[in-house]
Structures are given as structure tokens and as C-alpha cells.
N, C-alpha and C positions, 0 to 999 in steps of 0.2 A: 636426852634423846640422841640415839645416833643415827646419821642419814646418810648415804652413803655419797660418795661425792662423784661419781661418774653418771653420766646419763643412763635412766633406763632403760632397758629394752622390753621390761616385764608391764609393764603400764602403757595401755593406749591412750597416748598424748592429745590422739583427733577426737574421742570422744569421752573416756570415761574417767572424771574430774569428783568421782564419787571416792576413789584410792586416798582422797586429799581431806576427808572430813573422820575426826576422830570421834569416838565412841561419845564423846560428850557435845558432839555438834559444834564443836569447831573447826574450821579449817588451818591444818597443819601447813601453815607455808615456807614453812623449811624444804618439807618433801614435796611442795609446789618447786621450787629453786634447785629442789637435791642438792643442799646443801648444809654443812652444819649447826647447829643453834649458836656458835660462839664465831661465826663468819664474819669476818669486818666487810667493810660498805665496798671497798672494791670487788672480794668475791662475789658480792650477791650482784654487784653491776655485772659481772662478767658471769655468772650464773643464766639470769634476768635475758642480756643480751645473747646468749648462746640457745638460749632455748626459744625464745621470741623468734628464732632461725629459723626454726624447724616446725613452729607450731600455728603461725602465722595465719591466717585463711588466704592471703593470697600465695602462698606458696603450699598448705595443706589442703585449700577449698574450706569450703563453709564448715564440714564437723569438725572442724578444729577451734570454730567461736568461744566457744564454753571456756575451750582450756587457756587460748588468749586470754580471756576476759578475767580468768583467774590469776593467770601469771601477772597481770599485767595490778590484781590488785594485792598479790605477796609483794610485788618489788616496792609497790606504794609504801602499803606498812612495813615491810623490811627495811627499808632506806630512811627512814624518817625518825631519829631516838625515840622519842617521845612515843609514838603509835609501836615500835619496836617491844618499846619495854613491858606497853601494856600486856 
């Protein structure tokens, strides 16, 4: 899989967290991070943290919940080997 490593500007970050789930109903949390599937644990901290910037509800208001709430469950299982590999 390739993801591209800059932030998007094609994807609304404050609401629509549907860009993130693929054809087999899982959620792709690489392209929650935009980043790539062979990323070691500091990209995705600095990924995780760059985006948490921008997507925030206090800093985006409330339609940004959803995408928080997603980012914040890619970093969990990105960061963690074990949930990683699964």
C-alpha cells in the first residue's frame, strides 16, 4: 500500500472519516496517519502529533470529533507491535 506522506488537502479532516474505511470494512490507519505501512514508531508519533493539530475539536470545533476519535485510535494500534501486526 502506498500513502502518500504529506497532509491532505483532498479529504475533510472535520468531518468525513468514511475516506478511511476500505472495501472490506476495515479502517485503513495508515491513511488515518498519511503515512506509510513500513513507518517506524517515531513517524507515526510525529504523524499522530501533527495531525492531532489540526483536527482537534478545540481548535477545529465539534465536526472534527469523529476524526479525533479516529486518529487517536490509528496512533493506539500503530504504536503498539503487537496490535500493529495484527
Amino acid at each position: 500500500m502506498i500513502v502518500a506522506n504529506s497532509f491532505s488537502d483532498d479529504v475533510d479532516y472535520e468531518r468525513d472519516t468514511s475516506e478511511f474505511v476500505l472495501e472490506s470494512g476495515v479502517v485503513d490507519y495508515y491513511a488515518v496517519l498519511n503515512i506509510d505501512d513500513d513507518a517506524d514508531a517515531s513517524e507515526v508519533k510525529a504523524a499522530y502529533r501533527s495531525l492531532a493539530k489540526v483536527c482537534h475539536p478545540d481548535i477545529s470545533g465539534d465536526d472534527s470529533m469523529n476524526m479525533c476519535i479516529l486518529l487517536n485510535e490509528a496512533y493506539t494500534v500503530l504504536s503498539d507491535p503487537e496490535q500493529r501486526s495484527e
